[in-house]
NUFIPA-395779 format. One record per residue: y, x, z of N, C-alpha, C, CB in turn. Coordinates in steps of 0.02 Angstrom, whole numbers, plus 50000, padded with zeros to 5 digits. Glycine has a CB too. Layout:
N
YXZYXZYXZYXZ/...
END
This chain:
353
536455544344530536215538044500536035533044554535605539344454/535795536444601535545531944662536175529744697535045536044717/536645532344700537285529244730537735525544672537745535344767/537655527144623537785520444581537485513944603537515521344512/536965514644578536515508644609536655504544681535835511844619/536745508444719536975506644783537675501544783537115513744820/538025505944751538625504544718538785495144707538545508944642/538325495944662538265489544608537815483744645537845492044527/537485485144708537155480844732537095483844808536525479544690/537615480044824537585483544898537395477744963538455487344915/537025478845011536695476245060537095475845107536165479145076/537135470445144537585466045189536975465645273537755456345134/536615464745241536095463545286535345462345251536305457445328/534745459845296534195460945281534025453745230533795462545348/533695453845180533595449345145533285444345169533375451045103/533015439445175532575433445205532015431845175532895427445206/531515433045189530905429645149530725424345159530375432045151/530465420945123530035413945133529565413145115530205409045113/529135412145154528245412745123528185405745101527505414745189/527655407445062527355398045037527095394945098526555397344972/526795398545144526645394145204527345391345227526265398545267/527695393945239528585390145253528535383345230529325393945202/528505383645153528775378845107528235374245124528885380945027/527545375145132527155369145132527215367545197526445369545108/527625370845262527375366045306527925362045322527055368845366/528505363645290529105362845300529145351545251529605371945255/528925355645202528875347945152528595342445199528265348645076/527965344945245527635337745274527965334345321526985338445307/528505339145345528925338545413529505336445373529055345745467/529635334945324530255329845298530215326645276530675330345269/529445324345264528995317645211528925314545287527995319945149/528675317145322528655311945373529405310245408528125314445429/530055313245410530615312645448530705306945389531165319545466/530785306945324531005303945286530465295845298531025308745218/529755295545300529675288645325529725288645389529095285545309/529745291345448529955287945487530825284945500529695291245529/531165286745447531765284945429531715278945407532065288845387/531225279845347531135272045313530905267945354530685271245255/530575267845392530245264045425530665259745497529685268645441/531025263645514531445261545560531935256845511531805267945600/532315258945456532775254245440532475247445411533235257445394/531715249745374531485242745362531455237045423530795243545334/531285239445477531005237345544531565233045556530845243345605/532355238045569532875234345576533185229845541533195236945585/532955230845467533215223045434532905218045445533255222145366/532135217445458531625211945467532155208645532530665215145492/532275213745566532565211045634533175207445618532725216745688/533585210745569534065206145578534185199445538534555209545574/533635200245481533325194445457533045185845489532845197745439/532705191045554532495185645594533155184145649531745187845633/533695187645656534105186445684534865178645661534215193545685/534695180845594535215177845542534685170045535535345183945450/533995171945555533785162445531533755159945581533075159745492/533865162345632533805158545727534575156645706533645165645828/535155159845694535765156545686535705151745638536285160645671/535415151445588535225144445541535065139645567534735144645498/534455140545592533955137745624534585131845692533335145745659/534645134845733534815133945777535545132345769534615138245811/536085132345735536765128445735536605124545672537515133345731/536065123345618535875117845577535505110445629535275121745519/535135112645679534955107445714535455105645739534505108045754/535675108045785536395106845819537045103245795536635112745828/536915104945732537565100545677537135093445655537835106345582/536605091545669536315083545643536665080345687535455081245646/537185081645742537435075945774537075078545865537075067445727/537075070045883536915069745935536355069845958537115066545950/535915075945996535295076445987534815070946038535175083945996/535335069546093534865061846129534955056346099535035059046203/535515055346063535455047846005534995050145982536045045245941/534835055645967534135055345882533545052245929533735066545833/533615057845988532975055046012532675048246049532835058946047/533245046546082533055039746079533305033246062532935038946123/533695036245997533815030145964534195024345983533315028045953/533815019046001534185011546018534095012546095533745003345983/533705014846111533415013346199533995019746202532275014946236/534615021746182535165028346197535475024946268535915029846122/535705016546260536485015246312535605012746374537465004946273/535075013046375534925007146424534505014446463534384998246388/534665018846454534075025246490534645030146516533405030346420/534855030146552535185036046590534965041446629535515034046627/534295039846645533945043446692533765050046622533185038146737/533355045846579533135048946531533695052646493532775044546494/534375052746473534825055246441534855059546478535335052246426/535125060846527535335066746580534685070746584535585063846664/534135068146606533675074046567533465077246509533275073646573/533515072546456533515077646386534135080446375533335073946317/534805079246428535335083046410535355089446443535915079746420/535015088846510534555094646550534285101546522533935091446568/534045096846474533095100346448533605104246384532135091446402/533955099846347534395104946303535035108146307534485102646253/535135109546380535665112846407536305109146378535635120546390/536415102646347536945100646319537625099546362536745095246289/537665103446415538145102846458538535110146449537855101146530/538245113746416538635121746403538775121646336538155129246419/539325124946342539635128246254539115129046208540015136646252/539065128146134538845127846094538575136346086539255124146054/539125140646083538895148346092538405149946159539615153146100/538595147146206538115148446269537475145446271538405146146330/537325139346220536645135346213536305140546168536695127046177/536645143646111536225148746087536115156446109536405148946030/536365157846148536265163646187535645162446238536945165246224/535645155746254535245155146318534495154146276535535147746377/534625149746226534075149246185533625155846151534355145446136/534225157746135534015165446109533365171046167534945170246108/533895171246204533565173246261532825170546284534005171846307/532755164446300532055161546304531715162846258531985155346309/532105164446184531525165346125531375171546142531735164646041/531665176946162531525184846162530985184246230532345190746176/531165182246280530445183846338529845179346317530635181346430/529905173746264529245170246238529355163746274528455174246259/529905161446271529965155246321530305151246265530465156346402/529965145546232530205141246182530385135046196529815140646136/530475134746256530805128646293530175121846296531595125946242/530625116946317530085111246312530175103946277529915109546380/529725104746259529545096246197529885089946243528345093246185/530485088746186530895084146223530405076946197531835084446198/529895075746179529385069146159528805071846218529005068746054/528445076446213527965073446295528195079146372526765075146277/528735081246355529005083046409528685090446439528925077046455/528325092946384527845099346392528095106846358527105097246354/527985111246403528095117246388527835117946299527685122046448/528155120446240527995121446188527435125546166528425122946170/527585130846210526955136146192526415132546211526925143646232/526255130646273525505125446270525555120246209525415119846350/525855117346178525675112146130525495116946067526335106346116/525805121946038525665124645979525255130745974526195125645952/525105131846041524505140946036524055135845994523945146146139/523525132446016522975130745948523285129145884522485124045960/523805126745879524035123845804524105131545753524985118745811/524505136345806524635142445780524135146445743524835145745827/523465147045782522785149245779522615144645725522345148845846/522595138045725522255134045663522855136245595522215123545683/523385137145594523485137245523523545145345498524185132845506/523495149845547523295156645547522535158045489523125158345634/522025152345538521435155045516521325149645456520835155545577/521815146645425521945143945367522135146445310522265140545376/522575151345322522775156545273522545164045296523585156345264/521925165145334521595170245324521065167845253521245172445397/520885160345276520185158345219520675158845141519735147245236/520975155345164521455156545079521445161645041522185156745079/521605169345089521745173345054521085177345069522405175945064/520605176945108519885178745098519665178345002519395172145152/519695170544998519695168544936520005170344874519805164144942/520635169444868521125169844825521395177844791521635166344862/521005183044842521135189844824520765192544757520945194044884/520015191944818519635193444758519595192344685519225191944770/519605183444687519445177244652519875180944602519625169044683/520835180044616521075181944567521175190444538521565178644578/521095194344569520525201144545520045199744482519925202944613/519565196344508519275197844452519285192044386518605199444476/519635187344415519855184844341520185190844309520415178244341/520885191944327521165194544305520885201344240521455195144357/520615206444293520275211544246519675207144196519855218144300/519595202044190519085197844160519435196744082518955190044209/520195196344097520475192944057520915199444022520845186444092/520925205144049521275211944035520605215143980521435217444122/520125216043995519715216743983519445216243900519555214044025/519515209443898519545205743843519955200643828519085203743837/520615206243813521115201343786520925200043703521945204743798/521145194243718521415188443638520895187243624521845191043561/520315187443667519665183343659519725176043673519125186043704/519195174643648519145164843671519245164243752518145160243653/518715169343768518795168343864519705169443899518165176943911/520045173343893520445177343873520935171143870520245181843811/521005166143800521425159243790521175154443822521485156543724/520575154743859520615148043904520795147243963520115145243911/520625154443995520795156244058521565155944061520505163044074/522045158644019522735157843996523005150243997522775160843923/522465146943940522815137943964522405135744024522655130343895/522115137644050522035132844130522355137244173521175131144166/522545142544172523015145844210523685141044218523165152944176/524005141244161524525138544152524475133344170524745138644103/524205127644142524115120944160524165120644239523435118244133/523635124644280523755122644376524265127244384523015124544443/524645132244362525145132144369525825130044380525065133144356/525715122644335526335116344345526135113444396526455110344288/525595110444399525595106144464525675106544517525245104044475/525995104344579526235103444639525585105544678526545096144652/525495109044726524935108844779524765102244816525115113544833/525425096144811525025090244853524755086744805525445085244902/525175085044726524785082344689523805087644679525355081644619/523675092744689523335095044678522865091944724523485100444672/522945092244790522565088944851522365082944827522985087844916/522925078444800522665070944784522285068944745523025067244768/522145073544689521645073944639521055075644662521785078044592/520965080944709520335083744754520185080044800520405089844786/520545077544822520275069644868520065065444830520815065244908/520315062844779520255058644751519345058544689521015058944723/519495067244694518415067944646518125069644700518105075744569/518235072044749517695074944814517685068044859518075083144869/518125066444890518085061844939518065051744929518675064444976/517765051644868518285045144874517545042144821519405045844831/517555034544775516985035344730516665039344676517005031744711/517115044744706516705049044622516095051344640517115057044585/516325056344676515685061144727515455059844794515885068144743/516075058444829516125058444906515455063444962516075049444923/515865069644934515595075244955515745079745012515615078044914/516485076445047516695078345086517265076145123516685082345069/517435076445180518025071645218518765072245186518105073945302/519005065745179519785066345152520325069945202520085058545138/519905068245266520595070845296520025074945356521325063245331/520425079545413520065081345456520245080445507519935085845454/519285078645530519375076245581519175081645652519005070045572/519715080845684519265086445763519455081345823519765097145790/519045085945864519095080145943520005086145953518005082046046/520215081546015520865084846029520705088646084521465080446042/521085095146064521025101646080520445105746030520835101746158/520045104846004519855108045946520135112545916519795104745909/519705117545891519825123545844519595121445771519385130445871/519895124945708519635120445653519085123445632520085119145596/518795130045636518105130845632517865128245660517845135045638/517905124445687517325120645744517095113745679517875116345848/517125113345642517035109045570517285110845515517275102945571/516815115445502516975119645431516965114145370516335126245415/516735109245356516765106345318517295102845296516425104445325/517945100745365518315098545369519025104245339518195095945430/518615110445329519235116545301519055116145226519135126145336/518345111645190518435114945121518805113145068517935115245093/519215106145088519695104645032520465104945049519535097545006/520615108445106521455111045102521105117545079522075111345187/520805122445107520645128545085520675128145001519925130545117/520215123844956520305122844903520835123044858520125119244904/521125118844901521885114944865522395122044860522365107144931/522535124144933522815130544903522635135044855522865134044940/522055136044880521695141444818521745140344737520865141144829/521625134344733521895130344653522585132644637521975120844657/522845131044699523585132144679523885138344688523995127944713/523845142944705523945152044714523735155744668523585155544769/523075153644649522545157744603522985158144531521685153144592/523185153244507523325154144442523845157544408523345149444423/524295157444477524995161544460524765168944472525715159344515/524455170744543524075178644544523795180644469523325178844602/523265176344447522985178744388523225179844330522605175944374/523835177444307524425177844269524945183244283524725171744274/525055184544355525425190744357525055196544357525825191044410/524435197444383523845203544397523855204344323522965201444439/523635199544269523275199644216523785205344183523145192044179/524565202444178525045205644145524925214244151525735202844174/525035213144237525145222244255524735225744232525105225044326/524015223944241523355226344196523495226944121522725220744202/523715224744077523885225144011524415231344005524185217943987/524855228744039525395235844051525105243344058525805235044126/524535240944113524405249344135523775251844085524115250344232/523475246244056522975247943998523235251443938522665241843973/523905249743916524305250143845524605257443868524985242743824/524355262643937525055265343964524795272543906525195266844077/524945279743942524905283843922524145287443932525435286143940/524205286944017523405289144047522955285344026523275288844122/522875279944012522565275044006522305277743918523045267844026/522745278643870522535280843800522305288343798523135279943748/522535293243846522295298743846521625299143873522695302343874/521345296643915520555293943948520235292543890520505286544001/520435286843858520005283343796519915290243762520455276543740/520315292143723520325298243699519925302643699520665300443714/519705304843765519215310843800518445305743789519495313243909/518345300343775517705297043769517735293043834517045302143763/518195291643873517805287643951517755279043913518575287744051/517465278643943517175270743952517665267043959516705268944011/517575262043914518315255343935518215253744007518275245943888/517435252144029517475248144090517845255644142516515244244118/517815261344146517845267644174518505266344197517705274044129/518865265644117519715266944125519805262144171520255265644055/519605256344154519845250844200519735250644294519455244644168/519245254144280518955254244346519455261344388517985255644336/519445264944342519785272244371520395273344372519605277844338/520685271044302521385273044295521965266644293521405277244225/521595261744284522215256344270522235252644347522015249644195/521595250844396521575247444454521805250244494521095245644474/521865256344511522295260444580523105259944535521925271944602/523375261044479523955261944472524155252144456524085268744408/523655246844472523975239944470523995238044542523565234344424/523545243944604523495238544674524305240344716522625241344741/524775243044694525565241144729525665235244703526255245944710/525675233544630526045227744623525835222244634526245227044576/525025223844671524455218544679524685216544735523675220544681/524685223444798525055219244873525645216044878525195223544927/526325218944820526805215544810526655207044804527095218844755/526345207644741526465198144731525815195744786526235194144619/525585198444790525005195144851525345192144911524465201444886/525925198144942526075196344986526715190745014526045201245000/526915193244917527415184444899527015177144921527525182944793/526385179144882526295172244894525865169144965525935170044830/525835175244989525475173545071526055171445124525055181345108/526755173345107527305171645116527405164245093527675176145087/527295162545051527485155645035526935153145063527615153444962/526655153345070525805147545091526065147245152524795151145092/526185151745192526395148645269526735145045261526695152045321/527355144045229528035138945224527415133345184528955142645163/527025134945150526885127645079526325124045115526505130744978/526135129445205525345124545207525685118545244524515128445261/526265114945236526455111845293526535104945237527175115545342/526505103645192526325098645147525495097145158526525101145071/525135102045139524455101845129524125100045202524215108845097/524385104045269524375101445323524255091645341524995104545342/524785091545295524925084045355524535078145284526265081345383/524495081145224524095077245189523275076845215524175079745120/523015084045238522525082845265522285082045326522325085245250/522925079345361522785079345442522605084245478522355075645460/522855091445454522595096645473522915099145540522625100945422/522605100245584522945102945657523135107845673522665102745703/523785109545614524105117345626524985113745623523835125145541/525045120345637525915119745644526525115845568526165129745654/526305117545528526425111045475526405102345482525925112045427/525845101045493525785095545516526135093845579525205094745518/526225098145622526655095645690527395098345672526335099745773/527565101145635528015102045615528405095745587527895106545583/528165091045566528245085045518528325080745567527665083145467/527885079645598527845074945683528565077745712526995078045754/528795083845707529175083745767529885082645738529095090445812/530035081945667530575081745631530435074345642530645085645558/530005071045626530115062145641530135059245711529495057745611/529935064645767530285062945839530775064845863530005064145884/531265068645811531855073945831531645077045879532535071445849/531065079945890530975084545938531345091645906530155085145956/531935094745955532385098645916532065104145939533165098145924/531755106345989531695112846055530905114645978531375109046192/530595108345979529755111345926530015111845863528935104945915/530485108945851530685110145763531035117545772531365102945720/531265117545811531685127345816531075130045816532235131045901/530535128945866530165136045887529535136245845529925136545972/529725130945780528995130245752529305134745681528605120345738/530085132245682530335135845587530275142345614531335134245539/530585145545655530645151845679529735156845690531105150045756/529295154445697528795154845693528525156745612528625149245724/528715151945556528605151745480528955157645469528875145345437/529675157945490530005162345455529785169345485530745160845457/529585171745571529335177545587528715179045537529155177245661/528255174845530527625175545501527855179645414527215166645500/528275175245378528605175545319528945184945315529245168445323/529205185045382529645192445391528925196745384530185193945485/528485196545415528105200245442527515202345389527905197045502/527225197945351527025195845287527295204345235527535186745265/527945201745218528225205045185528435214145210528735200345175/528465213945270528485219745301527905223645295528635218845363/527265221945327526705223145292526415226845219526595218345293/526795220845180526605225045123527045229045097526395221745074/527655231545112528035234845097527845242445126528595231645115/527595242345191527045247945221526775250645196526625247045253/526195243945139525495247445125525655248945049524725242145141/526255245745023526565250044943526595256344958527375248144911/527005259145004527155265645039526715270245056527425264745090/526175268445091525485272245108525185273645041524945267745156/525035266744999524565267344943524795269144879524255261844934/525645273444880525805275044840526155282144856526065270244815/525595286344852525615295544880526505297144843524695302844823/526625294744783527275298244739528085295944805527355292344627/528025287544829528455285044855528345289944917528435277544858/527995292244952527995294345010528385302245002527225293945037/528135303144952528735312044944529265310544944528785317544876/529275302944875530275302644883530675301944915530625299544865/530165299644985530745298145044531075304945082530365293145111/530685309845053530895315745094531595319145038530085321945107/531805317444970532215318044961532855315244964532075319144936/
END
């Protein structure tokens, strides 16, 4: 009987075991191969993202024509001294492919060439501007996180209440409006005969930091905030409804937990991915949108000189200032694509399959 058996199941070699210690240590070591996979290819598209808008960037200026006619205009046939140096300063004596290679290059060691209007290295003209509209959309979104947080669960909370439909039509309503018309209205009750509670425009000595007159930050800070807040609180509000109506969310109720509980326990950790998602949309756009709000309020960041340097055809600060929006814009979004990943334990296994 025993050589039957043998028979019917015969051994080749020694069987293999696998302990559960195997399997668990084995999983962490392909959850992590798998994001550091992800992580590299995200890395490399940002890159080639920012690669594809320096070619925008840089053969869109290049195609407005002649870049010393722009700049000096009528005084073009009576300045020769001056032509040959801004033709100098923008290498316009080499191939069109070789002006962007060379350009390229200065952008990669941090060398953004020099301001063909005061004849100055770029990076000295825009390190403070950089820092001022930086710490412009830190206050924004200091503000605008929370703010629209807790509308939102305000309005999840107690839906199809009165609070609930008003918050809904003034949502909507600053929703249409433009951020500069928004400014002009806020200038127009803060600064002007209504109230005149605070400066229309800001003022700093030159070279100034813009904390250095906080008062002079509270109505662009505002103006964005008006204008960000209402669309956050409209998209937060939704996801919150979603994750309230879900399954966990009715099985909790169920067991006796507390509305405020669920909300607090089960619906806010499964709404904060889609929270950094649109958050980080719109911290993305505010860099590109503070450059209206900038130059309405005389604000001394890269928006506002951005505007100056498109009306001096300064071509070398209009490259190294878009390229700047759009790194910030890449980086923005990279970010939160990270912290979806970290703050969402399920995405981090899937990468290992």
């Amino acid at each position: 009987m025993s050589d039957t058996g043998a028979r019917l199941t015969p051994r080749t070699g020694p069987i293999p075991v696998t302990s559960a210690a195997d399997t668990s240590t084995s999983r962490p070591r392909s959850a992590r191969r798998g994001w550091a996979k992800w992580l590299l290819r995200r890395v490399g598209l940002a890159i080639i993202t920012l690669w594809v808008v320096s070619l925008i960037v840089f053969f869109a200026t290049s195609a407005l024509g002649d870049p010393v006619r722009a700049i000096l205009g009528k005084d073009y046939n009576v300045s020769p001294e001056r032509v040959a140096a801004i033709s100098a300063a923008l290498h316009l004596d080499q191939p069109l492919w070789q002006r962007y290679l060379t350009w390229l290059g200065g952008l990669l060691r941090g060398d953004l060439g020099e301001s063909v209007a005061s004849g100055l290295p770029v990076t000295e003209l825009i390190g403070g501007r950089v820092f001022n509209s930086a710490f412009l959309v830190f206050l924004v979104a200091l503000f605008m996180i929370p703010l629209s947080l807790l509308i939102a669960m305000l309005c999840a909370r107690r839906r199809g209440s009165a609070v609930d439909q008003v918050v809904q039509v003034v949502t909507l309503a600053l929703a249409g409006v433009p951020e500069f018309v928004t400014g002009i209205l806020l200038v127009a009750l803060l600064s002007t005969t209504v109230f005149q509670l605070l400066p229309a425009v800001t003022v700093l000595p030159v070279g100034a930091l813009a904390w250095q007159s906080p008062v002079s930050l509270v109505l662009p800070v505002l103006t964005l905030v008006v204008a960000i807040v209402p669309y956050l609180v409209r998209i937060l509000r939704s996801t919150m409804l979603e994750a309230m109506d879900s399954d966990y969310a009715e099985l909790a109720r169920l067991k006796g937990v507390p509305e405020g509980r669920v909300l607090r326990r089960h619906v806010l950790p499964n709404t904060i991915v889609p929270t950094v998602q649109v958050t980080a949309l719109q911290l993305g756009w505010l860099v590109g949108g503070i450059v209206l709000i900038e130059y309405l309020f005389n604000y001394p960041g890269i928006g506002a000189m951005l505007v100056d340097s498109v009306r001096n055809s300064d071509f070398p600060m209009v490259q190294a200032l878009t390229m700047i929006i759009a790194a910030a814009y890449v980086v923005v979004n990279l970010v939160a694509d990270v912290l979806s990943i970290l703050l969402l334990p399920r995405a981090r296994t899937g990468m290992a399959a």
